[in-house]
Phi, psi and omega in degrees: 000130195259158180208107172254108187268161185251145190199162168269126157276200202273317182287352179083034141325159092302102159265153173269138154256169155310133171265213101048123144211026180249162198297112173322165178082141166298174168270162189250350173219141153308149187253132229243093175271030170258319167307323167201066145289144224233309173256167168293334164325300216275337179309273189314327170302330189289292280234344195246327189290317186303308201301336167329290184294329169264359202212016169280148166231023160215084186265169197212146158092225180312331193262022188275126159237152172264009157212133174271141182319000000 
């Protein structure tokens, strides 16, 4: 079941978005990505694409800026 909220856009539309869609309620465990990720290769491969991602100055694709911040 989709929940659709109604808003005002940037031109002054009523538009619907999409509302809500994650589940009510807590998790009953934390959630673990090491479980599930499956060898340690793919553990180090997660864990060096973050760093990457966050600690790179040669990003690809939409997040290439051309002076950096």
């Amino acid at each position: 079941m989709e929940k659709k909220e109604e808003k005002v856009g940037f031109d002054g539309k009523k538009v619907k978005i999409l509302g809500p869609t994650y589940e009510e309620g807590t998790p009953e465990a934390p959630a673990n990505w090491r479980r599930k990720i499956g060898s340690r290769q793919d553990k180090l491969n997660y864990l060096v694409t973050g760093e990457r991602y966050w600690f790179s100055k040669e990003w690809y694709g939409s997040e290439k800026r051309k002076n950096p911040a």
